[in-house]
N, C-alpha and C positions, 0 to 999 in steps of 0.2 A: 580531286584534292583529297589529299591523308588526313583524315581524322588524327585531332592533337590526343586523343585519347589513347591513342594506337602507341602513342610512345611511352606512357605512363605504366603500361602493362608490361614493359618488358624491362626484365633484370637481367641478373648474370646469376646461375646458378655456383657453387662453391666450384668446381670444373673449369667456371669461365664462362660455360656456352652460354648463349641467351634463350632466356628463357620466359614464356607469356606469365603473367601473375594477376590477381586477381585486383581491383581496384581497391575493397576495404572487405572484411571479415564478415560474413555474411552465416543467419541463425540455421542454411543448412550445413555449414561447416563444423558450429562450435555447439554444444550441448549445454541447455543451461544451467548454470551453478547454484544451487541456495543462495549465495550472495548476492546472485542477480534477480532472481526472482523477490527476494523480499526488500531491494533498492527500491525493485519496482512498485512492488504493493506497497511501501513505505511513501514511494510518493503517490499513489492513486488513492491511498488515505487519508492522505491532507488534502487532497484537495474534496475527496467526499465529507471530513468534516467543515471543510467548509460551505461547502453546498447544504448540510446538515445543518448549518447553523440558520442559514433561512426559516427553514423547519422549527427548530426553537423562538426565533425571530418569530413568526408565525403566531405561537403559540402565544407569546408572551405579549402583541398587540393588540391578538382576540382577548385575552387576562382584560388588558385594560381599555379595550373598549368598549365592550359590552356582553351581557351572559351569552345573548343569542351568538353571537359571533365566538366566543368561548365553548358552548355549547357545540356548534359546529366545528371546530378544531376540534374540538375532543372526541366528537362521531368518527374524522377522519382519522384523528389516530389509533381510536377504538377498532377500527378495520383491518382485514385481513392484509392491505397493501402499507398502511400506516404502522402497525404492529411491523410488521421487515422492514420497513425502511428505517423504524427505531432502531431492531434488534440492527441492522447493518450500521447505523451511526453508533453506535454501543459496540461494536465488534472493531468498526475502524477504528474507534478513540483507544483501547486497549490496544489495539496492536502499534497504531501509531506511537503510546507511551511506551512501552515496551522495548520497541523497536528504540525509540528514539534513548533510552535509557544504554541500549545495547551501542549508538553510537557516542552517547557521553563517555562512554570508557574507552571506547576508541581515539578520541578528541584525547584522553589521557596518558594513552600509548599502551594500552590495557587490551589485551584479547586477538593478537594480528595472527597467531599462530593456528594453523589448519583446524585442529583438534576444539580448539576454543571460538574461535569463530563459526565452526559446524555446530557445538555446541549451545553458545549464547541464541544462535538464531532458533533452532528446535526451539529451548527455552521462551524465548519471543513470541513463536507461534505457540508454543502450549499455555503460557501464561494466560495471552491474548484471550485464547478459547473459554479458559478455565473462571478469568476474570468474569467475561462477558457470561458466562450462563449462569454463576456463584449471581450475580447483578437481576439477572434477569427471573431467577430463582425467589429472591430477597423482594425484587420488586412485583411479581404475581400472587405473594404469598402477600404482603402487605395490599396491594390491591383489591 
């Protein structure tokens, strides 16, 4: 028996003949674009700030339960794995706003044009970058 999929792959090229075709667009065909790439990080940031918000969760139930328990949150985040995993919940939240600002103007009809949409996203990530170390600058020197 014929596989149904066997029929799904064949077109007619502009000539007429038929011709095998691929079933959907596949990342060795197509090269990724800034647009896609930062779709992506845009959503792999929300959801690490929300996984980050545990993290503040955390923090905030050792606050009120007790020092020792405070005390320990604050050894982990004092640490070399708690320190990145702040500076990454500080980097995602910048790029997430950022980013997300970069789609309120879209939502506007503001920025569709090659030139400016290449641009806003540069922008996004530089922001992002510039915010998060200006923060973490602010917050060492206060520390």
């Amino acid at each position: 028996m014929k596989d149904v999929r066997d029929a799904l792959m064949v077109a007619r090229s502009s000539d007429g003949r038929l011709v095998r075709r691929p079933l959907s667009p596949h990342l060795q065909v197509y090269r990724l674009q800034l647009t896609t790439v930062l779709s992506i990080l845009h959503r792999i940031t929300g959801v690490g700030l929300g996984l980050g918000t545990f993290l503040l969760t955390w923090w905030l139930v050792a606050a009120a339960t007790s020092a020792e328990a405070f005390g320990m949150v604050q050894g982990f985040l004092g640490s070399a794995l708690g320190l990145l995993l702040l500076f990454g919940w500080t980097l995602a939240l910048f790029f997430h706003m950022c980013n997300g600002i970069r789609h309120l103007a879209w939502d506007l009809g503001l920025g569709f044009e090659k030139v400016e949409y290449h641009l806003t996203g540069w922008v996004a990530v530089a922001a992002s970058l510039i915010l998060t170390v200006l923060v973490w600058i602010v917050g060492l020197v206060i520390w």
